[in-house]
C-alpha positions as CSV (number, residue, x, y, z in Angstrom):
1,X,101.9,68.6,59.7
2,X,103.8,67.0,62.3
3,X,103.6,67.5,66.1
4,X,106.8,68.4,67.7
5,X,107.3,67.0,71.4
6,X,110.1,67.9,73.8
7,X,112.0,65.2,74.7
8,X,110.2,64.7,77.9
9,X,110.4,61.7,80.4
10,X,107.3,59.7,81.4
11,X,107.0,56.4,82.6
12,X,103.8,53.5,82.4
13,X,103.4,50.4,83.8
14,X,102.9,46.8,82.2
15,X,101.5,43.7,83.8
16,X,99.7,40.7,83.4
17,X,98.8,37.0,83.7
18,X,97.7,38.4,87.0
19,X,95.7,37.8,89.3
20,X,96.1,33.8,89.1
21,X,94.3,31.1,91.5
22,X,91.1,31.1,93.2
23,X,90.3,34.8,94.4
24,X,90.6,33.5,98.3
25,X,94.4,33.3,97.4
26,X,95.0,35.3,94.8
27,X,93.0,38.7,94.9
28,X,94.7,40.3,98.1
29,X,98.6,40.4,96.9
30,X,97.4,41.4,93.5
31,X,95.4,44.4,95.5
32,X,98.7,44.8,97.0
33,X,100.6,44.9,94.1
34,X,98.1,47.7,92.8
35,X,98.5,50.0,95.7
36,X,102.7,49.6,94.7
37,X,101.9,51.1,91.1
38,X,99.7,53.7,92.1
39,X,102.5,54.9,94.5
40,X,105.1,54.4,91.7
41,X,102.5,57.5,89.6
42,X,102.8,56.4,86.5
43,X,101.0,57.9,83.5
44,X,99.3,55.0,82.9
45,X,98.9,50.9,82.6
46,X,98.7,48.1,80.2
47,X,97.3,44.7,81.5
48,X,97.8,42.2,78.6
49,X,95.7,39.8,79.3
50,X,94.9,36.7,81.3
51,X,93.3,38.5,84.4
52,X,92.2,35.0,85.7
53,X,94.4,31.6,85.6
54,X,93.0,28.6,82.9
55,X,91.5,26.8,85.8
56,X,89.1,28.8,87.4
57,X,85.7,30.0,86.7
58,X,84.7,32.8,83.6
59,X,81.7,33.7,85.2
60,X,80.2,37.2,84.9
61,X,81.0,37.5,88.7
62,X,84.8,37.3,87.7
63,X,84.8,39.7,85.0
64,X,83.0,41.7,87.4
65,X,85.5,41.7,89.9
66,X,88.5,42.6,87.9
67,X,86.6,45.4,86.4
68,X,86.4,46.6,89.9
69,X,90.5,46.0,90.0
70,X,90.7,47.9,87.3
71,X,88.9,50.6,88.0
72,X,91.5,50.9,91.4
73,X,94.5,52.2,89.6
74,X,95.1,55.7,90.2
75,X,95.6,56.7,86.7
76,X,94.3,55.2,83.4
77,X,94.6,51.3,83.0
78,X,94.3,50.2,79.5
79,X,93.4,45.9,79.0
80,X,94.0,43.7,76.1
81,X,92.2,40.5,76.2
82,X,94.1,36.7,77.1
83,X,93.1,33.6,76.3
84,X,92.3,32.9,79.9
85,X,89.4,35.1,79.4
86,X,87.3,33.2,76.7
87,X,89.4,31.0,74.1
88,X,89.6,28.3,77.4
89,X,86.5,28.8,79.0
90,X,85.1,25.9,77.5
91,X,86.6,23.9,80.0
92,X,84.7,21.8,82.7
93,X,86.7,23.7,85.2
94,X,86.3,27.2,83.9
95,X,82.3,26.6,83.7
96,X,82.1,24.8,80.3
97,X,81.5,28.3,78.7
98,X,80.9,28.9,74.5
99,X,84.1,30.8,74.3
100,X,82.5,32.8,71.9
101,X,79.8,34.1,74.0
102,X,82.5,35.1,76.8
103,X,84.6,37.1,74.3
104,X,81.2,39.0,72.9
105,X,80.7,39.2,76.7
106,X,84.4,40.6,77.5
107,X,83.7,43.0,74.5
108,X,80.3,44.2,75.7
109,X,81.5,45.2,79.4
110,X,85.0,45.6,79.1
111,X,85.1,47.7,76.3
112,X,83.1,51.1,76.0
113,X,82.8,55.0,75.3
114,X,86.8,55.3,73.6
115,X,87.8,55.8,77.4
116,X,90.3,53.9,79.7
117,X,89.4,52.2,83.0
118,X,91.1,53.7,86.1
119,X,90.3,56.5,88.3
120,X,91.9,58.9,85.5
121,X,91.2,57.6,82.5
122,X,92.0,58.9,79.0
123,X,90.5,58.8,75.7
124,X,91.6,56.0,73.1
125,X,90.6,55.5,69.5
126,X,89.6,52.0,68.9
127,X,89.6,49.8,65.4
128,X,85.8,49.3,65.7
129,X,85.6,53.3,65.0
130,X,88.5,53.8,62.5
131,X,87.4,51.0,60.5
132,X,84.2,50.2,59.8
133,X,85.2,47.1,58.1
134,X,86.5,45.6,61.9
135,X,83.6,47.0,63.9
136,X,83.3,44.2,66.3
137,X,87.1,45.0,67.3
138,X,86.5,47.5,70.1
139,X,89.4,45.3,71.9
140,X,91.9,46.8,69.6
141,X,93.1,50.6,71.0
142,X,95.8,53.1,70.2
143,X,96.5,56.5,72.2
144,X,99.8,58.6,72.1
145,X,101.5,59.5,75.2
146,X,104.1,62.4,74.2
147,X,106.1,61.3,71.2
148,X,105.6,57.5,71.9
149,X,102.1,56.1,69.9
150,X,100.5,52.6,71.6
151,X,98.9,50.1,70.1
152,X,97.3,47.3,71.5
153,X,96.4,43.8,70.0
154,X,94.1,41.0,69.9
155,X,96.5,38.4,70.1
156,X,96.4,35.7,72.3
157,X,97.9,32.2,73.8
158,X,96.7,28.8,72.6
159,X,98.3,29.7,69.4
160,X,95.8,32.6,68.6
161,X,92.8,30.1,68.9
162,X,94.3,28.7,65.5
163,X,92.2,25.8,66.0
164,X,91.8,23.7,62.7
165,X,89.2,21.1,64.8
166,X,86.9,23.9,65.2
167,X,85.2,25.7,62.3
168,X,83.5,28.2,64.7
169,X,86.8,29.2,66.3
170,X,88.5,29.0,62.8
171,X,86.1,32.0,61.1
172,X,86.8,33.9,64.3
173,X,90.8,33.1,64.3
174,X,90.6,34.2,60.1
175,X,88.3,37.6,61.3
176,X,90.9,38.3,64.4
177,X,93.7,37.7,62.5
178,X,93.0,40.2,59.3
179,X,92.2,42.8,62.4
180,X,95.2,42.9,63.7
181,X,97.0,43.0,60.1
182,X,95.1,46.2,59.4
183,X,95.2,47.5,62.8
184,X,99.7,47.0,62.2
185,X,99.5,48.5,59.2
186,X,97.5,51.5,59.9
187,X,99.8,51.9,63.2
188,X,102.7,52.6,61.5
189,X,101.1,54.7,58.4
190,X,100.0,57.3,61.7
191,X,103.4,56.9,62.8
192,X,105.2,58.1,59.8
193,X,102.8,61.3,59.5
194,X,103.3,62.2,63.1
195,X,107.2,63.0,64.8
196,X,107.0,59.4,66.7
197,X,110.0,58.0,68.3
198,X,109.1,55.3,69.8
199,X,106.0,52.7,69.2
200,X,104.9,50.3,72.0
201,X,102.7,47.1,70.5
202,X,101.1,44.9,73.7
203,X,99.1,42.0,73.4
204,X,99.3,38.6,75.3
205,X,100.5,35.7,73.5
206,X,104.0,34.4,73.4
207,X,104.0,34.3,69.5
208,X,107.1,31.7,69.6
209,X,104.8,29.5,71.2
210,X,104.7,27.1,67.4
211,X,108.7,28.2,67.0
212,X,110.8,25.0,65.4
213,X,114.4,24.4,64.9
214,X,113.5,25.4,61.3
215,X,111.2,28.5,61.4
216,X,110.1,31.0,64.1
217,X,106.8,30.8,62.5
218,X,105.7,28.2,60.8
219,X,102.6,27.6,58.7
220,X,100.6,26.4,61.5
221,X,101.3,29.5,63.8
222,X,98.6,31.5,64.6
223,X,101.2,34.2,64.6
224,X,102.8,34.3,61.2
225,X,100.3,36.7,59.2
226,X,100.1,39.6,61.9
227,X,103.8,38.6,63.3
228,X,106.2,37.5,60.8
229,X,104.4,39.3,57.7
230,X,103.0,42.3,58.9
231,X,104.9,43.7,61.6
232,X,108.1,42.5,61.4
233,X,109.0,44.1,58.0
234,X,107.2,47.5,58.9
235,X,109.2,47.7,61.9
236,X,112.2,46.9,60.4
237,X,111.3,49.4,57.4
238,X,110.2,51.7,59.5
239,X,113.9,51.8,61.5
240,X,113.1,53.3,64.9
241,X,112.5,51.8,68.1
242,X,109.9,49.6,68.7
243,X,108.9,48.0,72.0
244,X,106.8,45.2,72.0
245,X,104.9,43.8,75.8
246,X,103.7,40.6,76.5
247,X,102.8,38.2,78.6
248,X,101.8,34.3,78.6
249,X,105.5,32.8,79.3
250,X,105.2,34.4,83.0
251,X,108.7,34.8,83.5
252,X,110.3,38.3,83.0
253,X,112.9,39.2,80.3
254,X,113.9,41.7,78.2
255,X,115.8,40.8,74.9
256,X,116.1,40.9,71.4
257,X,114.9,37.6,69.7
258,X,113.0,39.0,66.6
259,X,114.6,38.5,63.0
260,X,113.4,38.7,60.0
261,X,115.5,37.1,57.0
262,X,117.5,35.2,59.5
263,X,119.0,38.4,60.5
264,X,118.5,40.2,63.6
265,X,115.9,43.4,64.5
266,X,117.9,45.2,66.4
267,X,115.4,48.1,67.0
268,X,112.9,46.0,67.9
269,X,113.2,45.2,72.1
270,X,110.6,42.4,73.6
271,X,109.3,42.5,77.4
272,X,107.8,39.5,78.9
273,X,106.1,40.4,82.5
274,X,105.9,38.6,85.1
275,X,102.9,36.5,86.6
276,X,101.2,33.9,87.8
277,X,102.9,33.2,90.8
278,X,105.3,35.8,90.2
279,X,103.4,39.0,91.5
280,X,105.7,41.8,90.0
281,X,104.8,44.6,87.3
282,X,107.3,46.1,84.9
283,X,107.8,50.1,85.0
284,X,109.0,51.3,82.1
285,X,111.0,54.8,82.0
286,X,111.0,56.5,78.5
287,X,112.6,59.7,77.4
288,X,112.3,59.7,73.8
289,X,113.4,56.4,72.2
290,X,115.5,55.3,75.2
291,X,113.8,52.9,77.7
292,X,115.1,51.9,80.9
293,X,113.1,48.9,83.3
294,X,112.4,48.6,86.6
295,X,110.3,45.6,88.4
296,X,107.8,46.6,90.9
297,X,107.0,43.6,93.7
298,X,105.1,44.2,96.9
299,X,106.0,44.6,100.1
């Protein structure tokens, strides 16, 4: 039976492609920045992704420090992985690391118990439990706040790690990719047997990164499957409001740039949140289906 939920107001917090630069420079106004959100109380956070810029070091020192960030928000802080944090960690500059080793590694310690970080955290199902089939997905969460269900996905920059060149990084990209699909799918089959109004996707990646003048994903995206042929059409089947958080592009926005048969999705609304050098957050005020922004900056 479905759960019936006043409409209440809550608000959460998204962020991400932060903190950026060496940690000399960039770890103090990001500390900053965290002491703004926990005075702003809201129910919780999403980070999606790229806690570290794509030239500096993915050492286990890092990882270790920004679970210590992490664990410095007041209330729960829930983190989807970026590219920053293993697909480009093979580079010279970021340690020459086996990408694949750091993203077992970001799985291993990042990752445990269906429980948020945060000094309050809160219980999250994970794919790995749901569906046996995607164990190794523990990245992949969903928890519902009131009448509004959250999802988060494995998607990242560098076109999803889509890399033809690299037949390790392909079978991972093919294994990530039917994830997500199923993760989509099952999303919106436990939002039509609950009373949801509103469902919130986050993940990092840009997905128009491959857009043309032709297509907004082409064949070579590493977006199209999960993107353009999974979630698309449910949302737009499904016909309520769906809010889908990002990051990757670094510069704010909120719009409506999804279509689907070259015709607009008008329930669907897109945030982009700041970063890198732009050291804002995005609180997000929801009373049932209606959202309203605001930008937090520090001092």
């Amino acid at each position: 039976m479905p759960i019936s939920y006043a409409q209440q107001s809550f608000s959460f917090v998204a962020l991400g492609d932060l903190p950026y630069g060496p940690s000399d420079i960039s770890y103090l106004p990001y500390r900053t920045l965290i002491k703004q959100i926990n005075l702003a109380e809201p129910s919780f956070s999403i980070h999606v992704g790229d806690f570290k810029s794509g030239s500096t070091l993915c050492s286990d020192e890092e990882f270790s420090n920004q679970i210590a960030h992490f664990q410095s928000f007041q209330t729960a802080l829930i983190y989807t992985p970026g590219d920053n944090e293993w697909t480009d960690c093979h580079r010279d500059n970021n340690g020459a690391f086996d990408p694949l080793e750091r993203l077992n590694t970001l799985r291993k310690d990042f990752f445990r118990d269906g429980k948020t970080f945060g000094q309050n955290p809160i219980s999250v199902a994970s794919q790995s439990q749901r569906m046996p089939a995607f164990s190794r997905h523990v990245e992949n969460l969903r928890w519902q706040h009131q009448s509004s269900l959250f999802t988060t996905l494995h998607i990242v920059g560098s076109n999803n790690n889509f890399e033809a060149r690299n037949p390790s990084a392909v079978d991972e990209f093919f294994h990530r990719d039917a994830a997500n699909v199923a993760w989509i799918k099952d999303t919106f089959a436990v939002a039509s047997e609950q009373k949801i109004d509103l469902l919130v996707f986050a993940f990092q990646a840009d997905v128009f990164e491959a857009r043309n003048i032709y297509e907004d994903f082409p064949s070579w995206s590493g977006f199209r499957k999960s993107i353009a042929e999974t979630l698309l059409p449910l949302a737009q089947q499904w016909g309520k409001p769906v809010l889908i958080i990002h990051g990757d592009s670094h510069r704010f926005k909120v719009d409506q740039p999804f279509t689907l048969n070259r015709k607009p999705l008008t329930n669907i609304t897109r945030i982009i949140v700041p970063g890198q050098t732009d050291v804002r957050a995005v609180k997000v005020n929801v009373q049932g289906a209606n959202l309203s922004f605001e930008l937090i900056a520090i001092p």
